[in-house]
C-alpha positions in Angstrom: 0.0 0.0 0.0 1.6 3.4 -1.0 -1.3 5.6 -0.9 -4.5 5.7 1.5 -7.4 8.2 2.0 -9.1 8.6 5.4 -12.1 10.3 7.2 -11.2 11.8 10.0 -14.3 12.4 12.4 -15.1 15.5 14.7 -15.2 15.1 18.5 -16.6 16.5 21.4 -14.6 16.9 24.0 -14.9 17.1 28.0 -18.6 15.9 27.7 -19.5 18.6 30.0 -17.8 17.5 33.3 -15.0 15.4 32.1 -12.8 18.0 31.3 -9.6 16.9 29.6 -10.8 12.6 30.2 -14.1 12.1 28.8 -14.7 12.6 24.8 -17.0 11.4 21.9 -17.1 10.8 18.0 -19.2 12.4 15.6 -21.3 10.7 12.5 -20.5 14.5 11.0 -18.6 16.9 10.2 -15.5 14.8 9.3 -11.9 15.9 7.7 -10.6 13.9 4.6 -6.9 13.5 4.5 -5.0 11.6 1.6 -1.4 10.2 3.1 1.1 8.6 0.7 4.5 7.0 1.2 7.6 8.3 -0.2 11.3 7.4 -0.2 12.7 11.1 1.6 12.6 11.6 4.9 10.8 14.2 5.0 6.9 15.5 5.1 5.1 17.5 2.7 1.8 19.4 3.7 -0.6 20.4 0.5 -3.9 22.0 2.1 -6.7 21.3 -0.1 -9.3 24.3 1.8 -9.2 27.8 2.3 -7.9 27.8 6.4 -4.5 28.6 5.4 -2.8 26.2 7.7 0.8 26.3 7.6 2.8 23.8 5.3 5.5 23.6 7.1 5.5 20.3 9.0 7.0 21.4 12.1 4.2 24.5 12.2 1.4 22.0 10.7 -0.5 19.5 13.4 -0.4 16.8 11.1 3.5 17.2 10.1 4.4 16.7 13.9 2.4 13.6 14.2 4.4 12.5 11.0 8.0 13.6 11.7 7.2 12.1 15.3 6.5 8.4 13.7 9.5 9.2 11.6 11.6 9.5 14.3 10.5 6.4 15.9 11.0 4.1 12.5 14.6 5.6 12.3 13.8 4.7 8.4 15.0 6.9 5.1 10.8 7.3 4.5 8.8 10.1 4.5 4.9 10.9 4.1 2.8 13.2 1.1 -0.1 14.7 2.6 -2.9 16.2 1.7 -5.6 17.4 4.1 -9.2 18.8 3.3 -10.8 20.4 6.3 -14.9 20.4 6.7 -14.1 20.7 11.1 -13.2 24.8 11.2 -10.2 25.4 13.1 -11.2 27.0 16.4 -14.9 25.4 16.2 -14.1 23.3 19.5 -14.9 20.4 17.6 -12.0 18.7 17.6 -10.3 20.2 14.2 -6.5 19.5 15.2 -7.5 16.0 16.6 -8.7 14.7 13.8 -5.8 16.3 11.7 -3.7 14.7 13.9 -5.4 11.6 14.4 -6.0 11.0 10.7 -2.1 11.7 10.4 -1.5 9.0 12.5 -4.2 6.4 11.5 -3.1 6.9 7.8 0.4 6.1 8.2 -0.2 3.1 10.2 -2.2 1.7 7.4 0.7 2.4 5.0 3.2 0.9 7.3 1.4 -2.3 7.9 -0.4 -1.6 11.0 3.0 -1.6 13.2 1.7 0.7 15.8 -1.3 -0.3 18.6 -3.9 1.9 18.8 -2.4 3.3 22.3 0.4 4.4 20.5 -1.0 6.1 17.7 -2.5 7.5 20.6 1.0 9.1 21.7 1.9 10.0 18.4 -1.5 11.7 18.1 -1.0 13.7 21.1 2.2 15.7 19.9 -0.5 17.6 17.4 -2.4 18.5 20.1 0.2 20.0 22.0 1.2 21.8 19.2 -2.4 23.3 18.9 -3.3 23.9 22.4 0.3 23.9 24.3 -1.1 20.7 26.2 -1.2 16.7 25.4 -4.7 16.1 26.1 -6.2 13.0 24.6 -9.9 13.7 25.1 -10.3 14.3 21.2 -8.0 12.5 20.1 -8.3 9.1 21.7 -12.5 9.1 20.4 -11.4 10.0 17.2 -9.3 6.9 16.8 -11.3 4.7 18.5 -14.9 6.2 18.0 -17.1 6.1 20.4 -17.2 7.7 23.9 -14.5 7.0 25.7 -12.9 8.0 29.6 -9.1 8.7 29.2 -8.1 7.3 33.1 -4.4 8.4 32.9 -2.1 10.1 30.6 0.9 9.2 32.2 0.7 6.0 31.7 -1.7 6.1 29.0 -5.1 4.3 30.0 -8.1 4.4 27.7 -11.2 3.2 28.7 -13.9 2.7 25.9 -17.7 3.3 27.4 -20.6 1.8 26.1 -22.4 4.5 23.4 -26.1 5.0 24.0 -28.1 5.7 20.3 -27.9 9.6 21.0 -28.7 12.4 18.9 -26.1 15.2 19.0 -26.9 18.8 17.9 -24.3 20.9 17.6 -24.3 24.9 16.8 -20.9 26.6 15.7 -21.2 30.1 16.3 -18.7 31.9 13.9 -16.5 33.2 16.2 -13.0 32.3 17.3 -12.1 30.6 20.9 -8.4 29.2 21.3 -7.7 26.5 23.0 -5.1 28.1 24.7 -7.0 31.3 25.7 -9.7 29.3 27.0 -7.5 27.2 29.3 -5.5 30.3 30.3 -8.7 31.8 32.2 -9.4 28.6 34.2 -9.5 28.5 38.0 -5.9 27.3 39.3 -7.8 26.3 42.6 -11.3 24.4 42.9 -12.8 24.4 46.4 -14.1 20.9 48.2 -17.3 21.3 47.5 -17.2 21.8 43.8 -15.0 19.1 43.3 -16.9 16.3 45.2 -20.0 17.5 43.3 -17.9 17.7 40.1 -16.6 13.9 40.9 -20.6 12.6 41.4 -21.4 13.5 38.2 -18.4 12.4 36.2 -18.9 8.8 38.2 -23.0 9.4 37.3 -22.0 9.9 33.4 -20.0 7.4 33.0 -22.2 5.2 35.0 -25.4 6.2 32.7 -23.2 5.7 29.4 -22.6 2.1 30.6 -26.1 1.3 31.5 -27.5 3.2 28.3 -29.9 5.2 31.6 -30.7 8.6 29.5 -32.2 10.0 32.6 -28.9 9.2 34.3 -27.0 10.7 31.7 -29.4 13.9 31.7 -28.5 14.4 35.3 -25.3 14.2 35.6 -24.4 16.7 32.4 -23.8 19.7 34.7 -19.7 21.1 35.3 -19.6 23.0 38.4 -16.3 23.8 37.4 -14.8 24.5 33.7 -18.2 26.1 32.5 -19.3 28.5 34.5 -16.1 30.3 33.4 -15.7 29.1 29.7 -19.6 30.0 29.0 -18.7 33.9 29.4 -16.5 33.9 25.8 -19.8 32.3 24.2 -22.9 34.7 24.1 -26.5 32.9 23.7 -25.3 30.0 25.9 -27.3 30.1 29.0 -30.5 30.3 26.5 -29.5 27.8 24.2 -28.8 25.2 27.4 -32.2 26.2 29.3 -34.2 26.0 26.5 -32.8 23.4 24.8 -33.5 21.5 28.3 -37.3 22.6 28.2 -37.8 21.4 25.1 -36.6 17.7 25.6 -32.4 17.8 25.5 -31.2 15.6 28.1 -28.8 18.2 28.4 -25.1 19.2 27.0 -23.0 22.3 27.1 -19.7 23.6 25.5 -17.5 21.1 23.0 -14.1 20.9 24.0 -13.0 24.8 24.5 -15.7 26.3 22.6 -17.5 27.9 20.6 -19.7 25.3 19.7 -22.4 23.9 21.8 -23.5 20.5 21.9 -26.8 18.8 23.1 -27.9 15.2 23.7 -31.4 14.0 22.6 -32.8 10.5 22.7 -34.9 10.8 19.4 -34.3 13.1 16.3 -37.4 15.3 16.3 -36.0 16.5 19.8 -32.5 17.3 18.3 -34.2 19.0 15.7 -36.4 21.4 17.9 -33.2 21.8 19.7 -31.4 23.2 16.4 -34.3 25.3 15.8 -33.8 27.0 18.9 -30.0 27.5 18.2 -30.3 28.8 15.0 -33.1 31.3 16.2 -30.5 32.3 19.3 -27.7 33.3 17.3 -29.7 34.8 14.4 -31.4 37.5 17.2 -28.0 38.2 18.1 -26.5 38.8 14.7 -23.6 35.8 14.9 -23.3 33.2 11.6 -23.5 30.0 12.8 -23.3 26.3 11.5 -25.6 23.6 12.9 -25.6 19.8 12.3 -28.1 16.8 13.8 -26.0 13.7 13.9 -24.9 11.3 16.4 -22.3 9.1 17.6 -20.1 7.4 15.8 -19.2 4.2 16.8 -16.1 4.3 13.7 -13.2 6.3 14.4 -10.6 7.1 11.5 -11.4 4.8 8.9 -9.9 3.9 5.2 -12.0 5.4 2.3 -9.3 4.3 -0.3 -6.2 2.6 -1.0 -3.5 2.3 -3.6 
């Protein structure tokens, strides 16, 4: 195999109150990335959208991944690659994940499948800390993997995959911009007791209702006590879009990774359609272009479209 294409699915990461260990696929949007083999060792970056991503692999998400498994092989090869972006940088929807994800996926297929998923994992996680100064794996390990899954421990790695209830997911992308890194920046160095015993419950009651497939557990415990009540200031319309997505059926959600976007959980469509309705009414009162989709989970991670 010299040449492979891959779709490379959006994520939402932190699921409300797992902040940094609990993260989930999407059916859509999804990245496309085409990955071929050559005989240099070296990477080169051909951006097929209009983000203006840098080129240079050292600069690019996806070129670190690469020049990381480079490194590793020790081998005189080097990777092609050409990436088409449908996840926005900046949307919160995991856009560098699956970047780097999809780097790493693809050139395991080309190499034979030499890697376990754990460490493609790894490699994954040297994009991320390009992007957001930080090797979380909260997007990255779902996008792999699909799914929801509970990162226990980075160091060592341990991935947990949780059971995936048939959710729908709305999501609303207000166009503007959040950084990763901005948004960690304004965190709270210190969380009192309180917050972080009630923060605990409901990470324990999320996973717990993911692995029983109880929606009305799973409803409950989508409250952070913690990371949102700070992050939700940078993103106007949320406190509306969350209460009234609620009242009209949600089981409940809240910001996607960093931000902007907003995500909500429904257990049937015509709920997670009512729910879009009321985002796109939201953001169109307060003058912000926005991108909604209706999807769900997706129990696929990176996957091969095509080979050569």
């Amino acid at each position: 195999m010299k040449e492979v294409v891959v779709k490379c699915p959006a994520t939402v990461a932190n699921l409300v109150c797992g902040f940094d260990i609990l993260g989930m696929a999407l059916k859509e949007p999804y990245d496309i990335m085409k990955l071929k083999l050559i005989n240099e060792p070296k990477v080169i970056i051909t951006n097929k959208d209009d983000y203006n991503l840098p080129t240079e692999a050292e600069k690019n998400v996806a070129g670190v991944v690469l020049l990381s498994i480079m490194e590793k092989l020790g081998d005189n090869i080097g990777f092609e690659v050409e990436i088409e972006k449908h996840i926005k940088p900046g949307s919160g929807l995991g856009s560098s994940a699956a970047s780097a994800a999809g780097a790493a996926v693809a050139a395991n297929y080309l190499l034979e499948n030499r890697f376990t998923k754990d460490e493609l994992v790894q490699f994954a996680m040297n994009g991320e800390k390009l992007a957001s100064g930080v090797k979380h794996a909260d997007n990255i390990t779902p996008c792999i993997t699909g799914g929801v899954t509970l990162i226990r421990s980075i160091h060592p790695l341990d991935i947990v995959p949780l059971n995936s209830p048939s959710l729908f997911v709305t999501v609303v992308h207000p166009q503007i911009e959040v950084k990763t890194s901005d948004a960690r920046q304004i965190l709270r160095k210190e969380v009192l007791l309180k917050d972080a015993i009630k923060q605990w419950g409901n990470i324990a009651g999320l996973v717990a209702g993911f692995e029983k497939g109880d929606t009305d557990l799973i409803g409950r415990s989508l409250e952070d006590v913690i990371i949102e009540p700070v992050r939700s200031i940078l993103i106007p319309g949320f406190d509306e879009i969350k209460t009234r997505s609620k009242e009209a059926g949600a089981l409940g959600g809240g910001i996607s990774g960093s931000g902007p976007s907003i995500f909500m959980l429904s257990t049937d469509e015509a709920t997670a359609k009512s729910v879009e309705l009321i985002m796109q009414e939201v953001f169109q009162r307060l003058g912000i272009d926005y991108k909604t989709y209706v999807t769900s989970i997706a129990q696929e991670g990176v996957s091969e479209i095509s080979t050569k």
